[in-house]
MIDRENPA-82403 format. One record per atom (N, C-alpha, C, O): residue in one letter; x, y, z. Coordinates in steps of 0.1 Angstrom, whole numbers, plus 5000, padded with zeros to 4 digits. Atoms other than C-alpha are relative to their C-alpha. Example, Ala and Ser with C-alpha at 12.3 -4.5 7.8 and 13.67 -1.06 7.14 Angstrom:
<rofis>
a500949885000 a512349555078 a500950125000 a501950125007 s499149895000 s513749895071 s499250115008 s499750225009 
</rofis>
This chain:
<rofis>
x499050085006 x384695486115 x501350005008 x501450115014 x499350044989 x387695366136 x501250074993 x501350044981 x499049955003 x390895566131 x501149884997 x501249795006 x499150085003 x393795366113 x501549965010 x502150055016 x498850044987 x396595226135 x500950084999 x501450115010 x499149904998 x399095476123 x499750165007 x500450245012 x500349854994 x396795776132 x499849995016 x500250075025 x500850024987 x395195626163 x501549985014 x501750035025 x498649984989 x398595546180 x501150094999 x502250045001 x499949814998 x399695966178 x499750025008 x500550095016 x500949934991 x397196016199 x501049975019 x501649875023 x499150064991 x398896056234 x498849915011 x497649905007 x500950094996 x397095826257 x500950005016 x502250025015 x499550044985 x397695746303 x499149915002 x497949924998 x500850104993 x396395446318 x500949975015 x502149955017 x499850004985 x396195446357 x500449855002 x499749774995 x499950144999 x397795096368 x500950025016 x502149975018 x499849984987 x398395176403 x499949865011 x500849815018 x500150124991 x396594876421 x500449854987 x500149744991 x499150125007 x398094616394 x501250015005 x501749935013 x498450014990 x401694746404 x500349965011 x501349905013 x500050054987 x400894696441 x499649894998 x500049845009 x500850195002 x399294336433 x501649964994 x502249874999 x498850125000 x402894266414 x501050035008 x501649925009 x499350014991 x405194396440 x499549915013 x500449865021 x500150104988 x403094186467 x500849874997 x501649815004 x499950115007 x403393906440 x501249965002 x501549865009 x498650015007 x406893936428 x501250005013 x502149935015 x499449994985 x408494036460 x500449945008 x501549975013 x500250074992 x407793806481 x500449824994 x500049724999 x499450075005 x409593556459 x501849945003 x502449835002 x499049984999 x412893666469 x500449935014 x499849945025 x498950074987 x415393456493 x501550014997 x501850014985 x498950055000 x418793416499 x500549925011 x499849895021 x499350084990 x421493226519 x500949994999 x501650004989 x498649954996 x424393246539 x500549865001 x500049745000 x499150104999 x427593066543 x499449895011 x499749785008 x500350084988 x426192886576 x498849935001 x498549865011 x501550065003 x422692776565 x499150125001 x497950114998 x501049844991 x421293146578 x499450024988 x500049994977 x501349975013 x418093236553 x499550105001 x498850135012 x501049865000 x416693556544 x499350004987 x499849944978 x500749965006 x413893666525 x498350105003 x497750125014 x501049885002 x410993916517 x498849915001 x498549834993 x501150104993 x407793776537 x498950114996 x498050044991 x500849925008 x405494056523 x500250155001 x500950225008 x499649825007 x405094406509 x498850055012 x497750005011 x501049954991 x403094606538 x499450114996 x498550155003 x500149845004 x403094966516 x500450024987 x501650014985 x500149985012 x402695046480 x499850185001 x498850244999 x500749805003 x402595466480 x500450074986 x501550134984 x500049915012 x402495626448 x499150004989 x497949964989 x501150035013 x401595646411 x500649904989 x501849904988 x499550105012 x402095386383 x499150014989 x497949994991 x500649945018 x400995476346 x501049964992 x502249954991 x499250085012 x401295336317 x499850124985 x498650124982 x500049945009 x401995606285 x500250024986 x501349994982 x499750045017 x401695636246 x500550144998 x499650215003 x499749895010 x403495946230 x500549934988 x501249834988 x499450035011 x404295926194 x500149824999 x501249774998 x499850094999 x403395556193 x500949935005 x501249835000 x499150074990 x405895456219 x499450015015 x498850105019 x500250074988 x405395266253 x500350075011 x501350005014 x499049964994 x406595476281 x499249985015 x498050005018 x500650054982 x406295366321 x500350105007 x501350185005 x499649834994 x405995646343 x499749945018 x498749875021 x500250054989 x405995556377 x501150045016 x502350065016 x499149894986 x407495696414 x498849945015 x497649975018 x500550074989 x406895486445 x500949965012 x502249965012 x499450004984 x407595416482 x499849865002 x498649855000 x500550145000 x407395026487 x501449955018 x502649955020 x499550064989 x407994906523 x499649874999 x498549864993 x500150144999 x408294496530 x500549955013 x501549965020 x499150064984 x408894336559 x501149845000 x500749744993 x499550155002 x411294036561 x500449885012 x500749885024 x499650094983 x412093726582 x500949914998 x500649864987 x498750084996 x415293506587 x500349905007 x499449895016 x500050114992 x416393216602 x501849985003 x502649964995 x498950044995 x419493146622 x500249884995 x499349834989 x499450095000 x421892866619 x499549905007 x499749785005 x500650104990 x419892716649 x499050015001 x498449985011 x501950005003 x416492766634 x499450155012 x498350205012 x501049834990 x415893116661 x499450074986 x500250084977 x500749875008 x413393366636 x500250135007 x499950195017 x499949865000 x414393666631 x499350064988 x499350024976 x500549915012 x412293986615 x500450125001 x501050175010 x499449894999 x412794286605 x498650104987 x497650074981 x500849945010 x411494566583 x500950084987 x502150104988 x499249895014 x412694776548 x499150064992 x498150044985 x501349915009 x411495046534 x501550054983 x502750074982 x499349935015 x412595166496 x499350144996 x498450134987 x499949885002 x412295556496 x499550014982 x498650084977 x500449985018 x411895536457 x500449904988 x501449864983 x500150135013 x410995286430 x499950074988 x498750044986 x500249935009 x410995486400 x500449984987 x501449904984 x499450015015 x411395516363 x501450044999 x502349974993 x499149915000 x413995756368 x501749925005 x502849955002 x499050114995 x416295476385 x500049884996 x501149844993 x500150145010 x415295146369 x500350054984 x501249974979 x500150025009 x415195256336 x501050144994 x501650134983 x499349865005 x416995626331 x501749995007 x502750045003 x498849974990 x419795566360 x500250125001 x501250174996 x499249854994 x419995886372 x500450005015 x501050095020 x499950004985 x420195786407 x500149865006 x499549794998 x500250144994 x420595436429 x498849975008 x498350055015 x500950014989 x418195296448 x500849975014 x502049925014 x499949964988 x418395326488 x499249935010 x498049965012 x500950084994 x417395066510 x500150045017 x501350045020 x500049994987 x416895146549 x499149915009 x497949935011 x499850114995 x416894836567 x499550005018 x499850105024 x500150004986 x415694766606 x499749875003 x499449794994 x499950114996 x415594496628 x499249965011 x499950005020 x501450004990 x412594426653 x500449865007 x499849855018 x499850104992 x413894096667 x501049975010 x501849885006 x499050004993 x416394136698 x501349944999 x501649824997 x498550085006 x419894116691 x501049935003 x501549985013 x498850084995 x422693836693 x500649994989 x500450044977 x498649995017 x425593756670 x499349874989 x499449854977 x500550105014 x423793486652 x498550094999 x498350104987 x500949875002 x420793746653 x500550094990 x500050104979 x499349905007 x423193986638 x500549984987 x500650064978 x499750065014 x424393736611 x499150034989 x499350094979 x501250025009 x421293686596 x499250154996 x498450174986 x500449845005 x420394106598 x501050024990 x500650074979 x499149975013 x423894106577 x499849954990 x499850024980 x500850075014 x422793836553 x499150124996 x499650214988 x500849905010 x419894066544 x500650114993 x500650144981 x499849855005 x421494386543 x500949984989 x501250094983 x498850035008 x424194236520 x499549944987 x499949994977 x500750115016 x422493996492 x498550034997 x497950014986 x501550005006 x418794096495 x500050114988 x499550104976 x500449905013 x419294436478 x500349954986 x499650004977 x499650035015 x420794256446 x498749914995 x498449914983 x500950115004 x418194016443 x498350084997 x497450054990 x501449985003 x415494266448 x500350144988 x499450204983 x500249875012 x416894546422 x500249914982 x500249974972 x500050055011 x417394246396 x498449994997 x498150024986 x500849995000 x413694196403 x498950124990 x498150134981 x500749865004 x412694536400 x500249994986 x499249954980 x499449945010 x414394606369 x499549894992 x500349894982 x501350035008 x411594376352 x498650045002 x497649994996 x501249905001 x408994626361 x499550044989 x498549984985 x500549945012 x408394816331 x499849894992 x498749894987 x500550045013 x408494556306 x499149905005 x498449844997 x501250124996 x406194306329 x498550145002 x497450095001 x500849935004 x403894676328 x499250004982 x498149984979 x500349995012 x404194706289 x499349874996 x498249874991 x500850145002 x403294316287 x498449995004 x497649924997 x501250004996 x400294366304 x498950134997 x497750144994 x501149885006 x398594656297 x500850084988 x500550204987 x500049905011 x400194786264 x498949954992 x498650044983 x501450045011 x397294616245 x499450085000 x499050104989 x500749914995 x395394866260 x499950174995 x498950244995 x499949885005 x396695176248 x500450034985 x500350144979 x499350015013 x398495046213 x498849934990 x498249824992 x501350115011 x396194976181 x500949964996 x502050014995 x498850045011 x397694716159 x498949954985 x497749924985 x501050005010 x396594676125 x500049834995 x499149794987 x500050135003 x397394306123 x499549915011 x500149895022 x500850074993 x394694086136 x500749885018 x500449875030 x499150114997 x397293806148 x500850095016 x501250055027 x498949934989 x399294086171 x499350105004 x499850215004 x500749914992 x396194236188 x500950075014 x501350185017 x499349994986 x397694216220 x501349995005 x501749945015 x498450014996 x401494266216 x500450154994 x500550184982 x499549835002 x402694656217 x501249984993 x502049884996 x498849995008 x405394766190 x501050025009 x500850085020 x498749994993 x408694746204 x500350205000 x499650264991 x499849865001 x409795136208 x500850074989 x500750194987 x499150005011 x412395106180 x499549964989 x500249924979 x500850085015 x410194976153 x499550084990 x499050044979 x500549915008 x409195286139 x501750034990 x502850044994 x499049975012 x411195346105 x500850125002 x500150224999 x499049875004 x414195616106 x500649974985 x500549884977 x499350005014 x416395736077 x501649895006 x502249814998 x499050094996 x419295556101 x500049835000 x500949754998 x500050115000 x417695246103 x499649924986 x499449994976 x500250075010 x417094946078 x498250014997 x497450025006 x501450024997 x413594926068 x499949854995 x500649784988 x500450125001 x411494616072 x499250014989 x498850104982 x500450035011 x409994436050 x498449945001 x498049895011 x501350064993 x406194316048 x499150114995 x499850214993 x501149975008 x402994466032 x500450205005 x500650255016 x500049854997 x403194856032 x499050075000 x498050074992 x501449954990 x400895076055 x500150134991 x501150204989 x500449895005 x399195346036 x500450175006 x499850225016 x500049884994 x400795706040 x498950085003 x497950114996 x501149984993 x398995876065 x500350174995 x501550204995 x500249825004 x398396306053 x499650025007 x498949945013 x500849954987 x397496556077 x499450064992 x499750074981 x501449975004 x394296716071 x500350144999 x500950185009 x499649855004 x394697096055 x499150035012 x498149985017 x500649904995 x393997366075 x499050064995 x499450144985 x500649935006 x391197496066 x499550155003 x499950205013 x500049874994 x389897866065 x499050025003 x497950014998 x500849904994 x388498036091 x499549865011 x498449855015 x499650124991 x389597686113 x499350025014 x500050075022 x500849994990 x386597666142 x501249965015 x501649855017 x498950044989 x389197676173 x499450055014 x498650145012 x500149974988 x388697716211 x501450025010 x502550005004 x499049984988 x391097776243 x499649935011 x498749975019 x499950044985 x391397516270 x501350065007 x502450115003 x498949964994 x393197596299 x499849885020 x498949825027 x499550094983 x394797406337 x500450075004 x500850174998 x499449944991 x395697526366 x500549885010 x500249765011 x498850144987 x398197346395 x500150145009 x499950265007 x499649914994 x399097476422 x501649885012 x501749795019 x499150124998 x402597346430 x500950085013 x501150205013 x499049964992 x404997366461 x501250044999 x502049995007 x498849985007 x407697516444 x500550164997 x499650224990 x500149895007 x408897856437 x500150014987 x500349924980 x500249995012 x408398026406 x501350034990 x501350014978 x498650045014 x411998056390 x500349854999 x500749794990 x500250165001 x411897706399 x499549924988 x500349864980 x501149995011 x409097626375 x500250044990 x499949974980 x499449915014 x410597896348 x500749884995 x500349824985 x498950055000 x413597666350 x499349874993 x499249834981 x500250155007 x412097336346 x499449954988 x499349834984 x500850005010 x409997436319 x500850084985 x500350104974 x499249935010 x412797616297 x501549935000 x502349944990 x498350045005 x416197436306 x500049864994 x499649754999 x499550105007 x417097216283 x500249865007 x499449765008 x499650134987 x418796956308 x499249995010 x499549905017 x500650074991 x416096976331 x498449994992 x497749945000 x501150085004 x412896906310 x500149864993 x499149854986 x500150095003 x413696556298 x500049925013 x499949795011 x500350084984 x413496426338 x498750015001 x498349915008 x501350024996 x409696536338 x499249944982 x498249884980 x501150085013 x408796446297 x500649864997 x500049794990 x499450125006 x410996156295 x500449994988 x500749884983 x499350005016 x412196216264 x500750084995 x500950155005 x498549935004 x414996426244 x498850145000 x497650145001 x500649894995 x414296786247 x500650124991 x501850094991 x499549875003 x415197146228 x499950085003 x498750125000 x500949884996 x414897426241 x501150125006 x501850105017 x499249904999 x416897776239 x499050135006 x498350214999 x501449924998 x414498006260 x500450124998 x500750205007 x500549845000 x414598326242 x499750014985 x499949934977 x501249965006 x412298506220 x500049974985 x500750064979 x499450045015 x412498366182 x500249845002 x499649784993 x499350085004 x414198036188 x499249915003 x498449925012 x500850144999 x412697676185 x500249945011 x501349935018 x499950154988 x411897426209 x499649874994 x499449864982 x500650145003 x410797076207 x499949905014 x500949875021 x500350074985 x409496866237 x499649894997 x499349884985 x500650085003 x408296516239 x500949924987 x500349874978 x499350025017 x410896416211 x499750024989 x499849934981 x500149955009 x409796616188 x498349985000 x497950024989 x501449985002 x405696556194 x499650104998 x498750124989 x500449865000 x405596906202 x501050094997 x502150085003 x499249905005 x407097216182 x499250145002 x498150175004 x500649845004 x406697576178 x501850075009 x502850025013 x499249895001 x408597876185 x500250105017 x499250065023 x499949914988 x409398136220 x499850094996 x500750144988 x500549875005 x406998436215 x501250085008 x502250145005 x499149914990 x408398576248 x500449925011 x500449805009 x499250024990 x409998516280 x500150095009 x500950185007 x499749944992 x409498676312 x500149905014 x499249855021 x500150064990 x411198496337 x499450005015 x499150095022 x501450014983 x409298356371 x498650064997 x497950085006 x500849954999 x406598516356 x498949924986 x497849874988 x501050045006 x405198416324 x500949954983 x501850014978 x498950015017 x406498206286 x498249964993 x497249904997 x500849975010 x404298256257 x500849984987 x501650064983 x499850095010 x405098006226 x499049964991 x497849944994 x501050075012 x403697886192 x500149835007 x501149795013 x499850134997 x402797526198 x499149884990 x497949914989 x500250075005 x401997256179 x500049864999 x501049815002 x499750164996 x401396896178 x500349904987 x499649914977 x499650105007 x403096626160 x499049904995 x499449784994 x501350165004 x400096386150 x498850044985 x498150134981 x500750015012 x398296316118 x498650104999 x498150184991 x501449934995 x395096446136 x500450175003 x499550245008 x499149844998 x396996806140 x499750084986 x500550044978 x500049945010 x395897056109 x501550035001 x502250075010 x498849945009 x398997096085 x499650135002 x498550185000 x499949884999 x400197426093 x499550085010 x499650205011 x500749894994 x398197526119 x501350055014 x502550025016 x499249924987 x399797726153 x499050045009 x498350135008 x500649974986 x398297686189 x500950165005 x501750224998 x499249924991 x399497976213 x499849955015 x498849955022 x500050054988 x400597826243 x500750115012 x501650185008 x499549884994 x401098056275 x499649955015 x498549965021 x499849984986 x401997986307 x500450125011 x501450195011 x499549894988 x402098226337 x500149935013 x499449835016 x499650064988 x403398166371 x499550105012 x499850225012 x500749944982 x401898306406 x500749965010 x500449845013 x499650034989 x403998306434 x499250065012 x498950175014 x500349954985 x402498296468 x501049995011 x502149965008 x499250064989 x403998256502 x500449885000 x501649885002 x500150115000 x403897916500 x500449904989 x501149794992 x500850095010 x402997776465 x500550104989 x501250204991 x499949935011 x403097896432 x498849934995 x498549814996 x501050055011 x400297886409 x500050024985 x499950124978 x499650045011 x400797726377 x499050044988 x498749924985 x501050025007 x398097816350 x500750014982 x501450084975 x499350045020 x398697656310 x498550034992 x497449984994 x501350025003 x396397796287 x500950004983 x501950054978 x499549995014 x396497686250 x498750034989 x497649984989 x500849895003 x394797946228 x499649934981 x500649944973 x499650055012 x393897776193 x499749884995 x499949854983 x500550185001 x392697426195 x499149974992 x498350064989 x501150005011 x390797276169 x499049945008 x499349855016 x501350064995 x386897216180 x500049835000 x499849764990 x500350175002 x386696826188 x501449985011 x501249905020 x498850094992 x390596786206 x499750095012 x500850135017 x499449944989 x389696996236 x500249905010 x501349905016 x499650134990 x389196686258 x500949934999 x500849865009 x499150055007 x392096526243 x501350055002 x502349985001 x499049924999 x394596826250 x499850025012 x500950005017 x500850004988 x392896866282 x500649945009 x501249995018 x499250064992 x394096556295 x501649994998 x502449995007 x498850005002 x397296556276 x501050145012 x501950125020 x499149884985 x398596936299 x500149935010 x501149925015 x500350094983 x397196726330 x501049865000 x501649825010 x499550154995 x398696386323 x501750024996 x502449924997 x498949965012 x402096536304 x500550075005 x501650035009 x499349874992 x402896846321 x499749995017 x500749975023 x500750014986 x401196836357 x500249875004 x500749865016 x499550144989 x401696456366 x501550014995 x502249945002 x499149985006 x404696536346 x501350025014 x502249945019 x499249964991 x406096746373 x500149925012 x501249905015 x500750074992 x404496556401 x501449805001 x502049745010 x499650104997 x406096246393 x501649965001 x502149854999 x498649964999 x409896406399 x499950055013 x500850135017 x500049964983 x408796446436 x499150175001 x499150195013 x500249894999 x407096836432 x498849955004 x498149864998 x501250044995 x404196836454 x499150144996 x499450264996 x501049905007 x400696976437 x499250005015 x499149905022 x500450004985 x398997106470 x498650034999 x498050055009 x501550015001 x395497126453 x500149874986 x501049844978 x500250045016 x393696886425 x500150094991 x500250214993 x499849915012 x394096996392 x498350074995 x497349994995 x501449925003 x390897256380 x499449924993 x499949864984 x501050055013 x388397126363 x500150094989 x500250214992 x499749925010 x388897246329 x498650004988 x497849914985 x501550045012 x386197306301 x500150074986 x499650164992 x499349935011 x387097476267 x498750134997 x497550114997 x500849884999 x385597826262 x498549964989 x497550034990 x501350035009 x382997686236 x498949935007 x497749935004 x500950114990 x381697436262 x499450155012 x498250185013 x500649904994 x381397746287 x498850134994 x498050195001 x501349905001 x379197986265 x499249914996 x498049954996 x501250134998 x377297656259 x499050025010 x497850055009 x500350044993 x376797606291 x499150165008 x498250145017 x500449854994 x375798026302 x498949994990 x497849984996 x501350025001 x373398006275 x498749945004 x497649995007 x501050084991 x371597716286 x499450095013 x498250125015 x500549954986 x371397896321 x499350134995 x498350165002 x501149865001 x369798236306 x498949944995 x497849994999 x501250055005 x367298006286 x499149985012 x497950025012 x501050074992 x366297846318 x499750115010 x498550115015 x500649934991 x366398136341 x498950124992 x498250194999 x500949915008 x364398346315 x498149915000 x497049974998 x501250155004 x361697976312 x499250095022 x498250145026 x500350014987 x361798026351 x499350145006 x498650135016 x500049914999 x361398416351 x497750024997 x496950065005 x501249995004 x357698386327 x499149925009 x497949955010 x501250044997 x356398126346 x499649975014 x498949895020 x500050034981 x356998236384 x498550055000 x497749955000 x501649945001 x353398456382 x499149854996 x498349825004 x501450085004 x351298176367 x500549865009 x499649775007 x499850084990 x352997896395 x499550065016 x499749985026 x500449914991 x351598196421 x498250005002 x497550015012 x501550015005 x348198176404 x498949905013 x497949935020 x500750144994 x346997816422 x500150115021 x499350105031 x499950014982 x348197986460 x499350115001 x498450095009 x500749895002 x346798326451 x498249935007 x497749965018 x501249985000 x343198186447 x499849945015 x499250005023 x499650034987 x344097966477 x499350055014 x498650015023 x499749914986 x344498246501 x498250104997 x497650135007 x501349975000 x340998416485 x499449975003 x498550055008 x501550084991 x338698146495 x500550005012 x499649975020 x500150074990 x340398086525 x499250165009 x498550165019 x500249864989 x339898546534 x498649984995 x497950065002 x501850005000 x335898466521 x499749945010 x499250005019 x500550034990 x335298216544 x500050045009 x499150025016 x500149984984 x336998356575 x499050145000 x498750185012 x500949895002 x334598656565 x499049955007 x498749965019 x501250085005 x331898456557 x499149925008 x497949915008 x500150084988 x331798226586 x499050085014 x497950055017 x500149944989 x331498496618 x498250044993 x497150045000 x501449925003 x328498646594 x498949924999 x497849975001 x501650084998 x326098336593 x499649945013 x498649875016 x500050134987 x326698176625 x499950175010 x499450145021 x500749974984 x326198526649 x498550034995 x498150044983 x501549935003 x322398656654 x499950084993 x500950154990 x500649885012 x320698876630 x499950105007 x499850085019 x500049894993 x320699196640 x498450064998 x498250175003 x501349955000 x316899256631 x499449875007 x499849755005 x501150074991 x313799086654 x499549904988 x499249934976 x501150105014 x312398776635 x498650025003 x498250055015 x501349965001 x309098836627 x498849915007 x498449805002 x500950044990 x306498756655 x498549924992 x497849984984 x501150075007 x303698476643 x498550005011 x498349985023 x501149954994 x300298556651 x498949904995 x497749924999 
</rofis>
């Protein structure tokens, strides 16, 4: 039976949309012109370099674009007397964090590959002067030409008519806002805890180029974890006091705190599908090497059924999390498997090596007899074929 649209869009959800974003910056890009006082013409002749990641994300039934990219384009121009001139531009970073957060501007680095004269030079200044505005009004319909296109994808809706149109992000009812009006969606209950709650322990590992108070830091200060979850943040890291991450998806408590080394928290998830009352134990430790640090998230408590589900959520939430604020992960992330799936999988292997153990002797059996007829005949052979060793008997 299909989960109801209020439960089903809880669930956190990532969709890879990598080679669509590079298909619309070729697209969209390559749209752009301007023109100077003198007739001089510039514009963006194609995108030659797409490098990054582009994902599209559901927390708490909201839309969120996650995305951090390098987009080089080459451009070409035309003098007052028709000479072509080209050039190239690279954009260092396309990101959420600048289109849609402003924390930062974008940074265009500009070159010019066609030998220089003053009307050469015009036409490099055109660019460098009017193209950037044209291409960060552009940009800055990224995300919602993302959400148009693939939020269908990640958002259930319960009305037939608006399969394929994602809730706006503000649509969900507060006590601040007015509510709407229009057929009323059955309150959704979360499912009692029950006792003696079948749970397991997944866990991730990273391994990130970063030191480890680094990592402490970004995972406990306040002001720097809403740059990797995108969303409002609480968090007083010492022993007793609440947090809240994800805007409030995720709650619980700070068991302990040992900085650069290791934080150990109740954790819990905000979603219908979450047992009322229950408490994960989430517990990060940090490994510093020479180099690297190694990151491992293990959450101790899971109910049987969400390990795949929480699984990707550490990985796509916490780990591209970091990742997509520039921190370089210098291996893939571990394969992960939840401790119920591993003594699954160990017994299988004693079944089979115990199957494999009974029936090595009787797969021995066929070579055994094999090698018996083969030591009869080499016997067997030498003794009929030399002479008899007694006189055949003389016929008279």
């Amino acid at each position: 039976m299909a989960l109801p649209p209020s439960t089903a869009n809880w669930h956190w959800k990532n969709k890879n949309i990598t080679r669509w974003g590079t298909e619309w910056f070729e697209r969209e890009l390559t749209t752009l012109s301007v023109t100077g006082d003198n007739g001089e013409v510039a514009s963006i002749s194609s995108v030659t370099e797409v490098d990054g990641d582009i994902e599209l994300g559901q927390r708490k039934s909201k839309l969120i674009t996650i995305f951090d990219c390098k987009v080089v384009v080459s451009w070409t121009g035309t003098t007052s007397d028709g000479t072509e001139v080209k050039g190239n531009l690279t954009i260092p970073e396309v990101s959420h964090e600048i289109i849609c957060d402003g924390l930062s501007d974008f940074v265009f680095n500009w070159s010019l590959t066609t030998a220089a004269s003053p009307e050469v030079n015009a036409v490099f200044e055109l660019a460098r002067k009017r193209l950037p505005a044209a291409i960060e009004t552009k940009l800055a319909t990224f995300p919602s030409a993302i959400i148009d296109a693939h939020g269908k994808d990640l958002t259930v809706s319960g009305d037939p008519s608006r399969a394929g149109t994602p809730a706006p992000a503000g649509s969900a009812s507060s006590s601040s806002g007015p509510k709407t009006t229009g057929t009323p969606t059955a309150k959704t209950t979360k499912p009692a805890a029950p006792k003696g709650l079948n749970v397991t322990t997944v866990t991730v590992e990273a391994d990130f180029q970063a030191s480890a108070d680094d990592l402490y830091s970004l995972l406990t200060d306040e002001k720097r974890i809403p740059a990797w979850t995108r969303a409002p943040a609480k968090s007083n890291p010492t022993a007793g006091s609440e947090y809240s991450l994800f805007g409030g998806g995720v709650r619980g408590k700070y068991i302990s705190l040992k900085p650069g080394k290791e934080i150990t928290q109740t954790w819990a998830l905000s979603s219908p599908t979450w047992p009322s009352g229950h408490e994960a134990t989430f517990t990060t430790t940090l490994d510093q090497g020479s180099d690297s640090t190694k990151v491992k998230f293990s959450l101790a408590g899971v109910p049987l059924g969400m390990e795949e589900e929480l699984k990707k959520n550490i990985e796509g939430y916490y780990i591209h999390g970091f990742k997509s604020i520039g921190y370089v992960c210098l291996i893939p992330t571990t394969p992960v498997y939840s401790s119920s799936y591993l003594e699954q999988k160990t017994a299988t292997a004693n079944r089979k090596r115990d199957v494999a153990s009974s029936s090595t002797f009787a797969s021995y059996l066929p070579a055994i007899g094999i090698a018996t007829l083969v030591l009869v005949a080499a016997f067997a052979v030498p003794y009929f074929s030399s002479p008899s060793p007694f006189p055949a008997p003389s016929s008279k």
